[in-house]
SEFI-726449 format. One line per field, with one value per atom (N, C-alpha, C): x, y, z. Coordinates in Angstrom, 2 decimals, m for minus. Each point is the difference from the previous one (the first is absolute). Last residue first. Layout:
# SEFI-726449
px X; ... .
py Y; ... .
pz Z; ... .
This chain:
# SEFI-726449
px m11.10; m0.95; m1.36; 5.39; m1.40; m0.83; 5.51; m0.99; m1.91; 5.75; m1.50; m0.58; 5.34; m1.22; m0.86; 5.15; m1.47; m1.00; 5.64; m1.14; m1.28; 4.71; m0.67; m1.46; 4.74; m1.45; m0.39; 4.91; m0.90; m1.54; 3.79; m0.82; m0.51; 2.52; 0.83; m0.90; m2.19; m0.01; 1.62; m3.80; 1.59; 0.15; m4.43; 0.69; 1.39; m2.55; m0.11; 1.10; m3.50; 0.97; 0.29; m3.54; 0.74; 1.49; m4.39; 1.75; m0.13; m4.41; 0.83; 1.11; m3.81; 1.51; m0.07; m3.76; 0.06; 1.40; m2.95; 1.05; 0.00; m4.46; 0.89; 1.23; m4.44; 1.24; 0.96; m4.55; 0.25; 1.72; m0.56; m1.07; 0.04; 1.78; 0.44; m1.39; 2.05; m0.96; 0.61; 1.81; 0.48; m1.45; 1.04; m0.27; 0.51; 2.52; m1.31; m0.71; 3.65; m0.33; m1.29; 1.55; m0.77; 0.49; 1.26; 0.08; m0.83; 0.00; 0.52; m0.29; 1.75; m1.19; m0.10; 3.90; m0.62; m1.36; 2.70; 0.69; m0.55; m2.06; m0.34; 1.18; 0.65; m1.77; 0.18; 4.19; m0.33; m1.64; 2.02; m0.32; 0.06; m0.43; 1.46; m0.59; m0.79; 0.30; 0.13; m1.83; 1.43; m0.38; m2.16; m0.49; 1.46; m2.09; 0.86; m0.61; m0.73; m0.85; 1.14; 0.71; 0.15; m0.61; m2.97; 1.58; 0.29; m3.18; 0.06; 1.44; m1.80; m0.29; 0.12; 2.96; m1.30; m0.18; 3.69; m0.03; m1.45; 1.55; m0.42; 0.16; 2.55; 0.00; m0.78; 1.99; m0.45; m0.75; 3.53; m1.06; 0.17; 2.67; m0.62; m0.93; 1.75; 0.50; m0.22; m0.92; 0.10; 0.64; m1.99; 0.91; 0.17; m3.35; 0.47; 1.37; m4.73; 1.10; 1.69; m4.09; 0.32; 0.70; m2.42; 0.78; 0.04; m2.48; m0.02; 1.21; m2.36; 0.63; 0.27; m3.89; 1.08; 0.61; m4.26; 0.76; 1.11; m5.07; 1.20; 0.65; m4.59; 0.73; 1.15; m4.30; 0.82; 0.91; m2.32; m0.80; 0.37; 3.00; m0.55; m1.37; 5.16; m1.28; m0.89; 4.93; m0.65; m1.22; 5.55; m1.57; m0.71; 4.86; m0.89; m1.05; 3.80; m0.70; m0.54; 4.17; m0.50; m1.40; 4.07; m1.27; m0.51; 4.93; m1.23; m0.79; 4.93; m1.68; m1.49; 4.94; m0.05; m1.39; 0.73; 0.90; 0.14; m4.96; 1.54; 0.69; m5.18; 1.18; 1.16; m4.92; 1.46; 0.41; m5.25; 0.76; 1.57; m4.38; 1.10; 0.68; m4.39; 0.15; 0.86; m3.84; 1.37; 0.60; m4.86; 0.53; 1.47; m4.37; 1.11; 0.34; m3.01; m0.28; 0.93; m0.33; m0.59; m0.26; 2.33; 0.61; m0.57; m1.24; 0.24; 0.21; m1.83; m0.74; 0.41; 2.09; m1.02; m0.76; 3.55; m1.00; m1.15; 3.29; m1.00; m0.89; 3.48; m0.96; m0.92; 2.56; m0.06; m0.97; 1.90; m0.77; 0.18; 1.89; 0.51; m0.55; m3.32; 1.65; 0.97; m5.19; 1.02; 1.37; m3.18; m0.24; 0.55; m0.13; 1.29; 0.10; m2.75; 0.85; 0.55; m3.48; 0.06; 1.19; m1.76; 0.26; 0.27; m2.17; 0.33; 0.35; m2.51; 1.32; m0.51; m3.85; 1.15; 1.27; m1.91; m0.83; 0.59; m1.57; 1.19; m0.01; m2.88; m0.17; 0.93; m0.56; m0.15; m0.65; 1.76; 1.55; m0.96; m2.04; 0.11; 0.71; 0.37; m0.92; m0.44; 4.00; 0.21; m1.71; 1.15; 0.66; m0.08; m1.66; m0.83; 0.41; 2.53; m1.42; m0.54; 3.65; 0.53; m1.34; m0.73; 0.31; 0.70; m0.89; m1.44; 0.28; 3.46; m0.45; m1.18; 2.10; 1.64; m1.69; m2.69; 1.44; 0.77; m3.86; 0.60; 0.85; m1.51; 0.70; m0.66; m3.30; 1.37; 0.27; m3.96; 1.00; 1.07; m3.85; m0.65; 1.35; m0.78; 1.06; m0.31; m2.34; 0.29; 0.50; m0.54; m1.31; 0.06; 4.21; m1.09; m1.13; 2.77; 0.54; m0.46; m1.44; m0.28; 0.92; 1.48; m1.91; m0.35; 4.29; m0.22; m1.47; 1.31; 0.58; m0.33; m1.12; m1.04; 0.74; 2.71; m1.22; m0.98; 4.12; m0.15; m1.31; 0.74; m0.25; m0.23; 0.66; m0.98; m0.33; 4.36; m1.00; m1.57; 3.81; 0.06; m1.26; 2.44; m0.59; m0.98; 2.67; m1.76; m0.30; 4.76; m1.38; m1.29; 3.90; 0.07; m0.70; 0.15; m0.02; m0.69; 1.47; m1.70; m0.29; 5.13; m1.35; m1.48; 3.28; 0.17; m0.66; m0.31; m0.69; 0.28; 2.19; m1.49; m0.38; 4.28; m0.45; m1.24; 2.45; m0.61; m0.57; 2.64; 0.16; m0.60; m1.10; 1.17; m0.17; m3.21; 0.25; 1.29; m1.86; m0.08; 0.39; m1.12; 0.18; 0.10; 0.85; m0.75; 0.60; 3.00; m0.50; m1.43; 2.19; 0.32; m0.99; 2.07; m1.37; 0.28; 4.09; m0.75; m1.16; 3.81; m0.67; m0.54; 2.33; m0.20; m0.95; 3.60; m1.10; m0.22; 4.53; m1.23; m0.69; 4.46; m1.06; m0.74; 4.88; m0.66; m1.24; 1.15; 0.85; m0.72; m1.45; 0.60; 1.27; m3.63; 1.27; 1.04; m5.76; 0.77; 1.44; m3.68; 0.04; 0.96; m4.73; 1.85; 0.71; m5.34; 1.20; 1.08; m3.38; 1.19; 0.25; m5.01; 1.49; 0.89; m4.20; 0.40; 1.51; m3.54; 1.10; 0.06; m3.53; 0.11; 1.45; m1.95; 0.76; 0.34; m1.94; m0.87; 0.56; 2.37; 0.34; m1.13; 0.20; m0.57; 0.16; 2.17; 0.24; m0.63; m1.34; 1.72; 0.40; m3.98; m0.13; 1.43; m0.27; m0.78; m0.15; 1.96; 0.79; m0.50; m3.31; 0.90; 1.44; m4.09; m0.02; 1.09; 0.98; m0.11; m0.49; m0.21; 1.59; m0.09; m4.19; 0.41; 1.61; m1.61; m0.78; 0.35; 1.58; 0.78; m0.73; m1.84; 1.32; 0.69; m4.97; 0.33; 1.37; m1.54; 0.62; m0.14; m0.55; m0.83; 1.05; 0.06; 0.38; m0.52; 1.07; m1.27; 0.11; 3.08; 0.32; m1.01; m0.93; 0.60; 0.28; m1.81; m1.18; 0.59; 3.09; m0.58; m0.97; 1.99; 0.50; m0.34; m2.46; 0.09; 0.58; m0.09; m1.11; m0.31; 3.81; m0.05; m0.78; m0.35; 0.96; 0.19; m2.92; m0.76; 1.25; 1.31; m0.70; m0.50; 4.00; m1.01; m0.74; 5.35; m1.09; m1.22; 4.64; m0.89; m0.98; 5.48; m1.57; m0.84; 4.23; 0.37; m1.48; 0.50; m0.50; 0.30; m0.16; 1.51; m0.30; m3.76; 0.45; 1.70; m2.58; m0.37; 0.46; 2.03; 0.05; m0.38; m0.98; 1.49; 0.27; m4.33; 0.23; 1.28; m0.77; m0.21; m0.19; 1.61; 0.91; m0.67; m2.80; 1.44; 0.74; m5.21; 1.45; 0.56; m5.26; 1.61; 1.23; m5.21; 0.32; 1.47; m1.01; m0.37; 0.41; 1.14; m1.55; m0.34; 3.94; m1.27; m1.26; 4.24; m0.24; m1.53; 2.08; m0.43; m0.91; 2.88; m1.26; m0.40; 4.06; m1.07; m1.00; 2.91; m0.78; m0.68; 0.00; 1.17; m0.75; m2.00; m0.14; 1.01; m1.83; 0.61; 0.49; m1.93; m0.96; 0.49; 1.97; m0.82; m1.11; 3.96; 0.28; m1.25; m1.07; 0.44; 0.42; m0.44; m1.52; 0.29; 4.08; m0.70; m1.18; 1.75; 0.50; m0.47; m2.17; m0.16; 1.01; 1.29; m1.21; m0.72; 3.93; 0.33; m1.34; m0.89; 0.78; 0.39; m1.24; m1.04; 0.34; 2.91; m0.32; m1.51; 2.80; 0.80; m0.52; m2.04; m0.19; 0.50; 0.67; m1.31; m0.34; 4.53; m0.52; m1.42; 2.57; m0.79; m0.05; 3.29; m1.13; m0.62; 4.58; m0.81; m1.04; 2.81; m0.35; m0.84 .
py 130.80; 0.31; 0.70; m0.35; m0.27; 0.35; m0.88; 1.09; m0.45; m2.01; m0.10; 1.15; m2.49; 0.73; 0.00; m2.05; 0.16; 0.52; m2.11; 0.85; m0.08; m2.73; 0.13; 1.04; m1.24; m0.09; 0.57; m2.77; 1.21; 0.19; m3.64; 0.07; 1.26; m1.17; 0.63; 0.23; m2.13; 1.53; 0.32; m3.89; 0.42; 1.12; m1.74; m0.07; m0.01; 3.31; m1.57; 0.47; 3.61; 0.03; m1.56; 3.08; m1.35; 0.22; 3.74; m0.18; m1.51; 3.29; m0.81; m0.28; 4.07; m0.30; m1.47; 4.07; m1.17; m0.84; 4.83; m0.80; m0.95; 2.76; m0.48; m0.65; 0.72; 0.93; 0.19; m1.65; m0.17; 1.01; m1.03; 0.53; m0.25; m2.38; 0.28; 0.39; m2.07; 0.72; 0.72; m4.71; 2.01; 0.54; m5.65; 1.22; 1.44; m4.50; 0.71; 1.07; m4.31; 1.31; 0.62; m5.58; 1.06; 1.27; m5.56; 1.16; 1.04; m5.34; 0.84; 1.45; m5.24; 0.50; 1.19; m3.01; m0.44; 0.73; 2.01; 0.00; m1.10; 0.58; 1.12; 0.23; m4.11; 0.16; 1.30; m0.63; m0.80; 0.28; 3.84; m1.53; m0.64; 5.12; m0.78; m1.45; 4.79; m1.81; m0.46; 4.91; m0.24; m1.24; 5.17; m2.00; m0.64; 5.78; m1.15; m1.33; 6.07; m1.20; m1.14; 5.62; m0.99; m1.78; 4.80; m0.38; m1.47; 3.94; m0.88; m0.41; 0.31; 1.02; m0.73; m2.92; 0.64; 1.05; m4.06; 1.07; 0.50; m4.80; 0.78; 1.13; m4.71; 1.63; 0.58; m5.69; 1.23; 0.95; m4.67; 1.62; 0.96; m5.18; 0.74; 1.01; m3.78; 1.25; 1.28; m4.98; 0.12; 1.15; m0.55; m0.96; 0.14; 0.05; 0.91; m0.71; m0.24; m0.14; m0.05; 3.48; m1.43; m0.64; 5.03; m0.96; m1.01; 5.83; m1.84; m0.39; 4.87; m0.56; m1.74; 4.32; m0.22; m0.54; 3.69; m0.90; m0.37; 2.40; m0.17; m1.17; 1.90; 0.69; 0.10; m3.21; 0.38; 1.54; m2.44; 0.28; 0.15; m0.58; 1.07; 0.88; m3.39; 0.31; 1.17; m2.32; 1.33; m0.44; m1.77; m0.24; 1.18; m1.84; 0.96; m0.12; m3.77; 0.42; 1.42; m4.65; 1.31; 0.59; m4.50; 0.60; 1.12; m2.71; 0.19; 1.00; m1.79; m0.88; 0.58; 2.04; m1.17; m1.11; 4.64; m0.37; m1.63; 1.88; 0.60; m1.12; 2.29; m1.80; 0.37; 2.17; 0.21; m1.19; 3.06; m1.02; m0.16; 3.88; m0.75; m1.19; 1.88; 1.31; m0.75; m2.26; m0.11; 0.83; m0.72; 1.07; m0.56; m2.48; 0.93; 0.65; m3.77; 0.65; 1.44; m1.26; m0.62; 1.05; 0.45; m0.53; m0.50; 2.54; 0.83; m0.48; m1.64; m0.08; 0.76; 0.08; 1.00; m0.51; m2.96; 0.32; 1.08; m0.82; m0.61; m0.28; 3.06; 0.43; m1.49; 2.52; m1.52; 0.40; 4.27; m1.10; m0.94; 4.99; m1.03; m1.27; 3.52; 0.21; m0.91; 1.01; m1.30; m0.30; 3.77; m0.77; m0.87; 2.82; 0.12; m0.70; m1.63; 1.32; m0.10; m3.07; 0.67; 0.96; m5.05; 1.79; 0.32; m4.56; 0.57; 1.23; m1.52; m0.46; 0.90; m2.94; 1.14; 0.09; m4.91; 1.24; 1.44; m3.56; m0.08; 1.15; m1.21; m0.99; 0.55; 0.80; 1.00; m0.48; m2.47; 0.84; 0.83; m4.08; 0.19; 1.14; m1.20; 0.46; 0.70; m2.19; 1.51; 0.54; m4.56; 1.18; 1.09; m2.97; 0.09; 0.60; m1.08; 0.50; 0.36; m2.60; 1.47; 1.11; m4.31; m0.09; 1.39; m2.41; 0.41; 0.79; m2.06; 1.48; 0.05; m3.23; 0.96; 1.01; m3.72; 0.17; 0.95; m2.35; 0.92; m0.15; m3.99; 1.21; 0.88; m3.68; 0.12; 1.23; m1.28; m0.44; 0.24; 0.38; m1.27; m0.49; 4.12; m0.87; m1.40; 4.01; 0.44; m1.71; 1.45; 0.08; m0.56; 0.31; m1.01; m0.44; 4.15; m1.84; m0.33; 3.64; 0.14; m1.28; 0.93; m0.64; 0.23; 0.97; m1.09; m0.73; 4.45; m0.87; m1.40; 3.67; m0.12; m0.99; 0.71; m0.70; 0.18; 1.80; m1.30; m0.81; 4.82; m0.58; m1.66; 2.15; 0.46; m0.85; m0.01; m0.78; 0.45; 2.15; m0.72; m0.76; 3.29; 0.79; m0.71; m1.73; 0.40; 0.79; m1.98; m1.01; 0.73; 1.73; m0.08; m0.34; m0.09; 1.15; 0.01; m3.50; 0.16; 1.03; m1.37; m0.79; 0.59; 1.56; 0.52; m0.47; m1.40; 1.57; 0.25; m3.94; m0.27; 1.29; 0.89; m0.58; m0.53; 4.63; m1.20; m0.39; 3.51; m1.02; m1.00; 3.20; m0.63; m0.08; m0.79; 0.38; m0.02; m0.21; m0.90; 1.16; m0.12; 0.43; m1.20; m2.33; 1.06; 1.15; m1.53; m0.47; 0.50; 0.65; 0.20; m0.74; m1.06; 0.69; 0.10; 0.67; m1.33; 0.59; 2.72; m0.94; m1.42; 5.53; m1.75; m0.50; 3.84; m0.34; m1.25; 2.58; m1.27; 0.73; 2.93; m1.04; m0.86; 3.70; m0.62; m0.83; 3.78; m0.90; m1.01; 4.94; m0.05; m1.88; 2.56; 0.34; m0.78; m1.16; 1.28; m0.25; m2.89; 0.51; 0.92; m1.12; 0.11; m0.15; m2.24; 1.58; 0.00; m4.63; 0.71; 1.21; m2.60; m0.20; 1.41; m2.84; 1.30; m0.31; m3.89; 1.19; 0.68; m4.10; 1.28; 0.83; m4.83; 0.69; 1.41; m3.79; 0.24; 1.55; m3.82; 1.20; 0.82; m4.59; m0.04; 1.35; m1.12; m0.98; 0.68; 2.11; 0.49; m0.77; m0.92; 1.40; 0.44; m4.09; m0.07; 1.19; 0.20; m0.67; m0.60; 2.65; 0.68; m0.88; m2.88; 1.39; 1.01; m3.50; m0.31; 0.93; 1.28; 0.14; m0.70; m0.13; 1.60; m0.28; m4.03; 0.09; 1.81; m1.33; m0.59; m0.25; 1.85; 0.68; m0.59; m1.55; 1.31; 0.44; m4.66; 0.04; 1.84; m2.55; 1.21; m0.25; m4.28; 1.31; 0.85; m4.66; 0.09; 1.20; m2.83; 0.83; 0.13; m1.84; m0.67; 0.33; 3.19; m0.86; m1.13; 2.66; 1.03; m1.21; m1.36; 0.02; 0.26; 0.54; m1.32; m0.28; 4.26; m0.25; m1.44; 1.07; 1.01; m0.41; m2.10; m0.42; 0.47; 2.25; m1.68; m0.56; 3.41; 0.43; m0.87; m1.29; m0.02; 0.82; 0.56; m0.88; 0.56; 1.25; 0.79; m1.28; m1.14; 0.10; 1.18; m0.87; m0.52; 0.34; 0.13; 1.37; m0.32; m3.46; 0.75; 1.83; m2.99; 0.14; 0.72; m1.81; 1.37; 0.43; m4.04; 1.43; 0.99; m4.05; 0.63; 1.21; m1.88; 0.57; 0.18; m2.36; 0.76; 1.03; m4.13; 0.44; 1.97; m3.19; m0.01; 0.99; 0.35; m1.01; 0.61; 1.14; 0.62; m1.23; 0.23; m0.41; 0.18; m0.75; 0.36; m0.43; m2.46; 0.64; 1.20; m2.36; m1.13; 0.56; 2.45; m0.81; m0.63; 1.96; 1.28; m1.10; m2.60; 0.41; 0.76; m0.41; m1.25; 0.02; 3.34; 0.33; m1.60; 0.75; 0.08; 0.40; 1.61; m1.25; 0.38; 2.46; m0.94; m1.16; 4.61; m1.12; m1.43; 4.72; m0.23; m1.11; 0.66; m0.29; m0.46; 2.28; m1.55; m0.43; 4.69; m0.84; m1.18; 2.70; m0.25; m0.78; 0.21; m0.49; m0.16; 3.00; m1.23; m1.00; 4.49; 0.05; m1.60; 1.20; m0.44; m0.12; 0.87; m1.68; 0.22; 3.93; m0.74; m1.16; 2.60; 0.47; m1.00; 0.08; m0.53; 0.23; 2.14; m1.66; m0.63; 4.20; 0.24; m1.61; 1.57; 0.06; m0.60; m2.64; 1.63; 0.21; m4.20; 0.58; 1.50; m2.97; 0.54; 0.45; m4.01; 1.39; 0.56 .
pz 90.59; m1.93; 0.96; 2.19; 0.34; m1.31; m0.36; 0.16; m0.13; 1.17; m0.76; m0.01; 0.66; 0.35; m0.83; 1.93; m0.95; 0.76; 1.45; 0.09; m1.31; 3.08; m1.25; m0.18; 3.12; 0.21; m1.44; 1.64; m0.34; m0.26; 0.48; m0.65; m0.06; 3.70; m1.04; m1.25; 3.96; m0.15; m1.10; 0.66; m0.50; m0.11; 0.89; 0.78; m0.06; m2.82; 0.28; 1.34; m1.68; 0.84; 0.15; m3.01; 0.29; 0.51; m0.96; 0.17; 0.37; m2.03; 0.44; 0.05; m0.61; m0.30; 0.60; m1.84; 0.81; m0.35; m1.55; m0.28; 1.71; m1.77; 0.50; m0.32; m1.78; m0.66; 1.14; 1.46; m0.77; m0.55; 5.19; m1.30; m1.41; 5.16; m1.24; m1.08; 5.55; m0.48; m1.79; 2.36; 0.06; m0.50; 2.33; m0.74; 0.20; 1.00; 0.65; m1.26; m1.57; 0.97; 0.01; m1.41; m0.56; 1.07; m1.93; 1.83; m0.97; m1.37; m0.04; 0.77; m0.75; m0.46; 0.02; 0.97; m0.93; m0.14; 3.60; m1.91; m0.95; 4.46; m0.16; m1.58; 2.08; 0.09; m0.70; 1.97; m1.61; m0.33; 3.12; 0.32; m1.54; 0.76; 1.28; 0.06; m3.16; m0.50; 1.50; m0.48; m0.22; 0.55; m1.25; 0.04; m0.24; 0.63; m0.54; 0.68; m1.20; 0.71; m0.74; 1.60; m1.22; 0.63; 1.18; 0.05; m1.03; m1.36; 0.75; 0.55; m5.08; 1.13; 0.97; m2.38; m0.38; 0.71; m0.88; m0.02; m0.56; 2.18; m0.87; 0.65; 0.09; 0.38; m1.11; 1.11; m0.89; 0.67; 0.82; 0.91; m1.01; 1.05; m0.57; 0.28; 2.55; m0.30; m0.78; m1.21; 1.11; 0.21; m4.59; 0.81; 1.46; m4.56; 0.75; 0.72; m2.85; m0.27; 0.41; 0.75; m0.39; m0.56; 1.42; m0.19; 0.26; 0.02; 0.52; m0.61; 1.50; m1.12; 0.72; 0.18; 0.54; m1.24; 0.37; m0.40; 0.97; m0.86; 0.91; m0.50; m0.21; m0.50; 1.20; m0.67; 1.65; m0.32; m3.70; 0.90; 1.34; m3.50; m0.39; 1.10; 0.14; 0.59; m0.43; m1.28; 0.42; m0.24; m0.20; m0.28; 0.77; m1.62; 0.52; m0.35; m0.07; m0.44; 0.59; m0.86; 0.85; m1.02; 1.02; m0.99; 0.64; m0.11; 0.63; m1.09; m1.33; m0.46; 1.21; m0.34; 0.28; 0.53; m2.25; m0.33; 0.33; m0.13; 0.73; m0.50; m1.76; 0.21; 0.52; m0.33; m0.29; 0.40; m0.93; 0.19; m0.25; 0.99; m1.34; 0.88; 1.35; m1.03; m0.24; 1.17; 0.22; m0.85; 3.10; m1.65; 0.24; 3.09; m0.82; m1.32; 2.70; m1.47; 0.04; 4.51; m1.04; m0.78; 4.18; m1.03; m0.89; 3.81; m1.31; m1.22; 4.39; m1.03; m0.95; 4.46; 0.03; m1.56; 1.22; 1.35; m0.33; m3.59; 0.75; 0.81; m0.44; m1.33; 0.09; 4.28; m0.79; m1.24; 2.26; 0.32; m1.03; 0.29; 1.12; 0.18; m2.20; 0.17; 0.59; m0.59; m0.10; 0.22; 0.44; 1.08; m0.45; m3.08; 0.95; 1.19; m4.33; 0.43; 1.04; 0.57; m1.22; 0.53; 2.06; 0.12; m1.19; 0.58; 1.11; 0.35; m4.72; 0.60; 1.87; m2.78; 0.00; 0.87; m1.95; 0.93; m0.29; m4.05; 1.17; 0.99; m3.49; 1.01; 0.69; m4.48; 1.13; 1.20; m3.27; 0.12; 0.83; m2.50; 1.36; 0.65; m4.47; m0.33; 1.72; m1.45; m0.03; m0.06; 1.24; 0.83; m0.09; m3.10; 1.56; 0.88; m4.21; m0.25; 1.08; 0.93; m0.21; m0.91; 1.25; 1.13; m0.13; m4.00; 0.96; 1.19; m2.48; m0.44; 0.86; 1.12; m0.02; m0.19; 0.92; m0.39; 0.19; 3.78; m1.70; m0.47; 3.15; 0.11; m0.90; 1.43; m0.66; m0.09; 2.00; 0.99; m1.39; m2.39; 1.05; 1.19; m3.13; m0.36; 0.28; 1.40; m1.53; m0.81; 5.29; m1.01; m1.83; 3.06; 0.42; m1.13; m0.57; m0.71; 0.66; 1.36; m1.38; m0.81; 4.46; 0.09; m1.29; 1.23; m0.18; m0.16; m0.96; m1.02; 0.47; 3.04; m1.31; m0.75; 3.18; 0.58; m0.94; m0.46; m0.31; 0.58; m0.07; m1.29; m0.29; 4.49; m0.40; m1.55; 1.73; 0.48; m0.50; m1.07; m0.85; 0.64; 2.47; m1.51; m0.66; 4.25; 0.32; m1.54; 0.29; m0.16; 0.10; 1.46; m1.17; m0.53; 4.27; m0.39; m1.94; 2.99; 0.12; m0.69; 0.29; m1.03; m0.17; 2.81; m1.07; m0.90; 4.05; m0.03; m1.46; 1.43; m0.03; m0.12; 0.48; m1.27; 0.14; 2.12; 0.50; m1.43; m0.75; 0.97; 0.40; m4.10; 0.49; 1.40; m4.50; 1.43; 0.83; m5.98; 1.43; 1.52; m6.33; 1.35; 1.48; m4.87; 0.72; 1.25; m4.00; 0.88; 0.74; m5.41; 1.96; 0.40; m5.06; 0.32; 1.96; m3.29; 0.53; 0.67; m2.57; m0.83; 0.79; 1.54; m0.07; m0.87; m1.38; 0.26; 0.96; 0.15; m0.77; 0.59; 0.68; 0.29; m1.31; 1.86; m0.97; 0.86; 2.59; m0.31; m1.29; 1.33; 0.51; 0.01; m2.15; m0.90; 1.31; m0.55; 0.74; m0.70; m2.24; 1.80; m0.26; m2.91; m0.11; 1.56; m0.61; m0.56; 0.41; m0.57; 0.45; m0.29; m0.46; m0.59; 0.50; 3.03; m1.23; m0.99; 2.91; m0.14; m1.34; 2.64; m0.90; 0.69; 0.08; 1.05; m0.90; m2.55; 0.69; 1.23; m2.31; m0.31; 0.15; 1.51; m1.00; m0.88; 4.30; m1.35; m1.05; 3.86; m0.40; m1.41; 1.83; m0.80; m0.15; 2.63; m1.05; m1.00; 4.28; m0.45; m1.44; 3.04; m0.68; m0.48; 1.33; m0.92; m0.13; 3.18; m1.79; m0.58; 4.75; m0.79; m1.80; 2.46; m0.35; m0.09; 1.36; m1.19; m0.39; 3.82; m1.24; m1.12; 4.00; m0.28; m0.75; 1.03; m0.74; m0.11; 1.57; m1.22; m0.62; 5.17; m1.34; m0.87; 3.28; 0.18; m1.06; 0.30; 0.57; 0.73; m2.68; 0.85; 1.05; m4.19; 0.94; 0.84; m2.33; 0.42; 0.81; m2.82; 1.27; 1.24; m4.36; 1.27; 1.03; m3.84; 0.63; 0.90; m2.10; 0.59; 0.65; m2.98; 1.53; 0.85; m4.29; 0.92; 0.95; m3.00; 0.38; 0.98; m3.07; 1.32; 1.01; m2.99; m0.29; 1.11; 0.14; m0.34; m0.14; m1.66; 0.58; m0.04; 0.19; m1.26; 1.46; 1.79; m1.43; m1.25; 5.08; m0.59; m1.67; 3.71; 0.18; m1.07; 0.74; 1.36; 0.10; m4.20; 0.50; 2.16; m2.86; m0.65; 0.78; 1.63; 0.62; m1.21; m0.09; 0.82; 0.83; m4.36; 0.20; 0.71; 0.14; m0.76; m0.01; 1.43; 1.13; m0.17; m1.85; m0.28; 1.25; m0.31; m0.57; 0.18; 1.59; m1.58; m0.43; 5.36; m0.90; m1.38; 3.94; 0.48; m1.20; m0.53; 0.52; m0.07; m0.40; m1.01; m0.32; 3.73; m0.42; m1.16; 2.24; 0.42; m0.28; m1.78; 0.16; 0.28; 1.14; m1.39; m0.28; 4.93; m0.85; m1.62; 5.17; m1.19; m1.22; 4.30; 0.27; m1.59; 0.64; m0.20; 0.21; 1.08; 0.82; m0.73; m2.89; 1.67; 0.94; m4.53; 0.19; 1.32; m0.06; m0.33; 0.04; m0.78; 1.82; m0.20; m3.79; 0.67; 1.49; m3.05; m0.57; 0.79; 0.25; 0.83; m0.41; m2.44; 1.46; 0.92; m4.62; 0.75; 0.99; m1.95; m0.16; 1.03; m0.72; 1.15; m0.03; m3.86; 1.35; 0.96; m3.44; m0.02; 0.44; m0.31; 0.78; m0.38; m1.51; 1.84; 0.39; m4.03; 0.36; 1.08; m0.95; m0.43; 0.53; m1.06; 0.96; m0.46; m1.92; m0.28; 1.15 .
């Protein structure tokens, strides 16, 4: 079974780490509490490991355990349904649809992937650094659980910095890069004919929305329609169809209509449309 993006992305970054520690899962074995058996789970993305496991690697490694300790947190809030979405409005007349029914992916960065990581990661760091020192203090070195760790997040929530541009100065920009992508609004969600996932999302403290996907296949390229010209994201690698692409921003006021088009890479398939309206 394939697993989640944001927990496939967990492991691949958990792979490179292993590499640079030279040491088989035997040796992973040796030198920490986790099984064999167990670190070929969490190394292939099969389980979400323990925080304590990130952090062990990391230390073998002998490198910051901050960019895979901020991917488990969000591969963790995705599990734990923690990953707040809206429920679906109707879509458009234009070809039958679904709802999707799978909690999304985080935000992320498109092109460059260490950028896309750091990106994604700087919302969360802040939080995790109170989480881990409040389990030092608290715990004597043991993790939190699921809930503490979503108690502390939301208590920590004005920790996080402001965004980069507001309005129109965003227009055209990474909703990451500029800090839009936290704590979103997902005006509706859709499922296409041949299983990709789509979303619009909108930024209250930036006032601006794009649209994302996952799920995906190579070729693939979703099109938003907003004020503005039309903004798109189009699949060209396996990497970028097991996790997932996002478009630039549109500047968007409340009572806005906001359009997405799925264009698969089968162009007899036909492109699939939906829309939203900004709350």
């Amino acid at each position: 079974m394939t697993p989640p993006p944001e927990r496939a992305e967990l492991a691949a970054a958990l792979r490179e780490v292993r590499q640079r520690t030279g040491l088989s899962l035997t040796g992973l074995e040796e030198r920490t509490p986790f099984s064999r058996s167990s670190w070929g789970r969490y190394l292939k993305g099969d389980t979400l490991p323990p925080r304590d496991a990130v952090r062990a690697l990391c230390r073998l490694a002998g490198e910051s355990d901050g960019r895979c300790l901020a991917l488990w947190e969000i591969a963790e809030a995705a599990g734990s349904g923690r990953a707040a979405h809206a429920p679906a409005r109707a879509p458009s007349h234009e070809a039958p649809r679904e709802e999707a029914d799978a909690p999304p992916p985080p935000e992320g960065t498109n092109g460059n992937r260490s950028l896309r990581v750091a990106l994604a990661a700087a919302a969360v760091l802040a939080v995790l650094a109170s989480l881990v020192t409040a389990a030092v203090l608290l715990t004597g070195g043991e993790a939190p659980d699921a809930t503490a760790g979503a108690t502390a997040s939301s208590s920590d929530a004005a920790v996080v910095p402001p965004p980069r541009c507001r309005g129109a100065s965003c227009a055209g920009k990474d909703p990451m890069n500029m800090l839009c992508g936290v704590d979103p609004d997902t005006l509706t969600t859709y499922r296409t004919t041949a299983g990709a996932r789509l979303e619009l999302r909108h930024s209250p403290r930036c006032g601006t929305s794009w649209a994302r996907m996952w799920s995906t296949r190579i070729g693939d390229r979703i099109e938003l329609t907003a004020p503005g010209p039309p903004r798109s994201a189009e699949v060209t690698d396996e990497l970028d169809a097991r996790a997932y692409l996002y478009t630039a921003m549109a500047r968007t006021a409340p009572g806005t209509v906001v359009r997405a088009c799925f264009h698969p890479a089968d162009g007899d398939a036909g492109r699939e449309c939906f829309d939203a309206r900004v709350r």
